[in-house]
N, C-alpha and C positions, 0 to 999 in steps of 0.2 A: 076463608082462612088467610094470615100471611103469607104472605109469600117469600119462597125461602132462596138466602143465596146460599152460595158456597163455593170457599176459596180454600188453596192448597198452598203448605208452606214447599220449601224448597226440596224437603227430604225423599219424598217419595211422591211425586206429580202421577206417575205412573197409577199407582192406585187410587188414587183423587180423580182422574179420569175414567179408571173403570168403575168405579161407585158411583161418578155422575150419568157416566151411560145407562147404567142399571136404574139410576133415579128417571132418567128423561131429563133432565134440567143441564143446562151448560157451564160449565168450570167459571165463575168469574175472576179476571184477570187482579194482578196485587203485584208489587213489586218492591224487593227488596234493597235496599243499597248497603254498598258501606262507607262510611266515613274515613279519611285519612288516618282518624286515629285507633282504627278499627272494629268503632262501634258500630251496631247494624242501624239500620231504620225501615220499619215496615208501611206501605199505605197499601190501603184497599181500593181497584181502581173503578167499583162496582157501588150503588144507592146500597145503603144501608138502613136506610131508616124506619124504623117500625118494620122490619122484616125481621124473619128468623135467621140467624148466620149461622151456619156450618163450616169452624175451620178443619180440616184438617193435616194433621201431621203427628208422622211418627215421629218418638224420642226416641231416636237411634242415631249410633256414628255418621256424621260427627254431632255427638248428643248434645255439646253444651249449643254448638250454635241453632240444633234444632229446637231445644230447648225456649233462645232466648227469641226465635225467632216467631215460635209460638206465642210467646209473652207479649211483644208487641203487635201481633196481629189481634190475638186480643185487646188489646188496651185501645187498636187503632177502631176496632168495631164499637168496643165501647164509649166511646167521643163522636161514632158518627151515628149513637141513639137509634142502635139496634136493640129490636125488641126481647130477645135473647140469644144469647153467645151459647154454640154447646162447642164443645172443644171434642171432637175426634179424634182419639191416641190410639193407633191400631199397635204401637206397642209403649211401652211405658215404661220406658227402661230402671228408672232410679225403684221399681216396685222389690228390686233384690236389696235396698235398704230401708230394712223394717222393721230393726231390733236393735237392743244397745245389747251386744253381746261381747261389747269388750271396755274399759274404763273409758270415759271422756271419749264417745262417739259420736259422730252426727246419726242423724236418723232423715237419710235423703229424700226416701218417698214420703214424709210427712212434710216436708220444707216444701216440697216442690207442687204437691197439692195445698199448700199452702195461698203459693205465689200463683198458681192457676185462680185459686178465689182474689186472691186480692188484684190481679188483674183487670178481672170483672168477667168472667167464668161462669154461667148457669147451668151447664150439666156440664158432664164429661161422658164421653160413648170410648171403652175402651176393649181391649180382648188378653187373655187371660193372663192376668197378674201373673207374678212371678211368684209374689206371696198373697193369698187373700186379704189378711188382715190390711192391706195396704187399703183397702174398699174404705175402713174405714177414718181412715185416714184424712177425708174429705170432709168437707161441711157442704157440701155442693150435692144433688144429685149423681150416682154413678150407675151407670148401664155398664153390666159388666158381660160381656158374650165369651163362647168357647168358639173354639173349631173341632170338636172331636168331632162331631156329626160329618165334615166335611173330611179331614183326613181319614174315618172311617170307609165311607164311600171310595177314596181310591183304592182298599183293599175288598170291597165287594166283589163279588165274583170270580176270585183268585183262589184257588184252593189254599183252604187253610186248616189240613189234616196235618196233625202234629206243629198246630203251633201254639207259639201264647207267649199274651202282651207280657211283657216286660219295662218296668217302674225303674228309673236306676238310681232312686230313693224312694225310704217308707213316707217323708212327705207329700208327695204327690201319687201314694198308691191308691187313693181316692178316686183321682182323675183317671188313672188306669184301671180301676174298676169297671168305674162309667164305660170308658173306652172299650173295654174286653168283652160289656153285655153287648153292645152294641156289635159287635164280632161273633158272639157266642162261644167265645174263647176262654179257657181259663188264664186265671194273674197269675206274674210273680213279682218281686221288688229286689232289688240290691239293697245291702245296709250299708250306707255312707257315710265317710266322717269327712269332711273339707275342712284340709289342713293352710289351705290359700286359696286367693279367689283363682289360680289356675293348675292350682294340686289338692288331688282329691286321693282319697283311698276307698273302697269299696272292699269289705274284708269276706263277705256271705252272699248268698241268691236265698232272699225266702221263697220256696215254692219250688215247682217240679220244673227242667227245663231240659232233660237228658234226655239226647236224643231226638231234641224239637225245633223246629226253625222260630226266634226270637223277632216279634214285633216290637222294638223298643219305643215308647212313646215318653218325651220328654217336652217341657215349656217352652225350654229356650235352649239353644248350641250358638255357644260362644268359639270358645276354644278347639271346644270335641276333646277335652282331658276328660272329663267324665264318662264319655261314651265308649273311651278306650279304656278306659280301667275296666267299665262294667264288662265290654266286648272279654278280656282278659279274663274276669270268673266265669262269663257263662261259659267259657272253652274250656276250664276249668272242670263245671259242672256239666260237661257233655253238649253244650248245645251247638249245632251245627252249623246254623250260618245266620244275618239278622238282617233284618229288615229299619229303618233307622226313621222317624218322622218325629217333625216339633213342629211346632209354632209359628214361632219366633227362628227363623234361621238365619244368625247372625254370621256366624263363620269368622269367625275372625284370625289374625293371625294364621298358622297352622292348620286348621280345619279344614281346609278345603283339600290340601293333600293328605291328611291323616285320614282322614275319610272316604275320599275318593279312591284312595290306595288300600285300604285296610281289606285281609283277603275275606274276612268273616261276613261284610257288607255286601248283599245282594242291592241293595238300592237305598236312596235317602228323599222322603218325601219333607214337604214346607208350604208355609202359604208363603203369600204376597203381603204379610205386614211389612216388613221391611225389605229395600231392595233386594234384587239378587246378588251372588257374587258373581263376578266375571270367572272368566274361562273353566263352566263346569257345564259344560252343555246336558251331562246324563242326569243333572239335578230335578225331580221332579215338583213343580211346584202349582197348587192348587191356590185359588184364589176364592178369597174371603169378600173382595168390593160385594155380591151379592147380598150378602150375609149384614153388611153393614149398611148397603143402601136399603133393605128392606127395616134396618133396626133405625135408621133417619125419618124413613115415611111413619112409622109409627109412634117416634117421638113428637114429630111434626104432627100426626091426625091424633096425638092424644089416647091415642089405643096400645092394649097391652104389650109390652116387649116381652116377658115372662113365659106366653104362652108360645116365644116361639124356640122353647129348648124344652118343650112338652115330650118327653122321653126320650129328654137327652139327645136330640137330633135336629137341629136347628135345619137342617137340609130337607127336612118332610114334612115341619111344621108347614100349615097352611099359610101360602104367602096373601096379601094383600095390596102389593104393588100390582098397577101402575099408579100412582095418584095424579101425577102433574101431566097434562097435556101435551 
């Protein structure tokens, strides 16, 4: 087989390192500059050629630069007659624009999987969309993974008499379905109307919560205004205290002490797609490099990715790492 590199853009090195551990293979080095006039420049300081490259990087704050920085490490692989380019986006930020839902709007995550092909782009390996549709959005191959199987696992073993997951929209009550078999838990969902992207209203709880300790499982926390609204009806509707896990934990802004602070939170779990925040040391966070270096060996050996979210638990699938020496 090829033999494969992989280089990491600047956003989040930290996980580029634990997904190469997990692979066996070593980070190769690339280095980014800036121009006086504030344009970046990427090179690869690693053979490219007739090898498979693995870049990755999240598009996460600061997103435009990770963005562009991806663009060029792309562009710079494909001039140095790699055999193919997958692009790694363990989050994918512009996938919350994916609709024209207001006159004369852009549609980001079409643009941007756009400028991923025409960079010169052969797969994308990403993890869970904000909105699916965004999948297809692509003209490229997309490997799309969860982590419910992983964030599932840090509520094993934990009593969980009187509880149940919690959706803080009927959009993503799907996912928390999956989520809640995986618990043996039963659902509920908030009904939401988002009246700006950092004001939300949440007016109902469908499903029973009175009385129960709340697993709330959401994609992404940006702000945490929707967490707090939701937090606000289920104390409404009786429920006692909540347990808080995504994804994607951005935190942005506010979040970190709405959260930290809010007396309803018993704990908040997250992976490692995008950095941590600083100073929240009780943040629990679970790590996905596993999860993505075993979905690289199987792009790379040509064998199923599919079979490794075979009910819904990408954590139990049978792995087939080690490949590389």
């Amino acid at each position: 087989m090829r033999e494969i590199v992989v280089f990491s853009g600047a956003n989040h090195p930290v996980l580029a390192e634990r997904i190469c551990d997990a692979l066996g293979v070593p980070l190769a080095a690339s280095h980014t500059s800036r121009f006086s006039n504030d344009c970046l420049q990427a090179q690869l300081l690693a053979n490219c050629r007739q090898r498979d490259v693995y870049i990755i990087q999240s598009i996460a704050p600061p997103t435009q630069e990770a963005l562009m920085e991806l663009l060029l490490m792309i562009d710079a692989a494909k001039g140095a007659s790699a055999a193919q380019i997958t692009a790694v986006v363990p989050h994918f930020a512009y996938a919350r624009s994916d609709k024209k839902d207001a006159s004369r709007i852009s549609l980001g995550g079409r643009l941007v999987a756009d400028m991923l092909g025409a960079a010169g782009v052969d797969r994308v390996l990403t993890m869970t969309l904000h909105a699916p549709q965004v999948h297809g959005f692509f003209r490229v191959p997309v490997d799309h993974l969860t982590a419910i199987g992983i964030l599932a696992d840090h509520f094993r073993g934990d009593d969980l008499s009187d509880s149940v997951v919690v959706s803080p929209d009927l959009g993503n009550a799907k996912t928390a379905t999956q989520f809640s078999r995986l618990l043996g838990l039963p659902v509920a969902a908030g009904s939401k109307q988002r009246k700006a992207d950092d004001k939300v209203v949440i007016d109902a709880i469908v499903g029973d919560v009175s009385g129960k300790r709340a697993i709330i499982l959401d994609d992404e926390i940006a702000t945490g205004g929707s967490i707090i609204e939701l937090l606000d009806r289920l104390k409404d509707f009786g429920c006692t205290e909540a347990a808080v896990a995504c994804t994607h934990g951005l935190f942005r802004g506010q979040a970190v002490e709405r959260l930290s602070t809010h007396p309803m939170i018993s704990q908040v779990i997250t992976t490692d797609t995008v950095p941590e925040p600083p100073g929240w040391p009780q943040l629990r966070i679970r790590s996905v490099a596993g999860l993505f270096a075993e979905a690289i060996y199987r792009i790379h050996a040509g064998t199923s990715i599919s079979t490794l979210f075979d009910g819904v638990d990408p954590m139990h699938a049978p792995p087939q790492l080690p490949l590389f020496p």
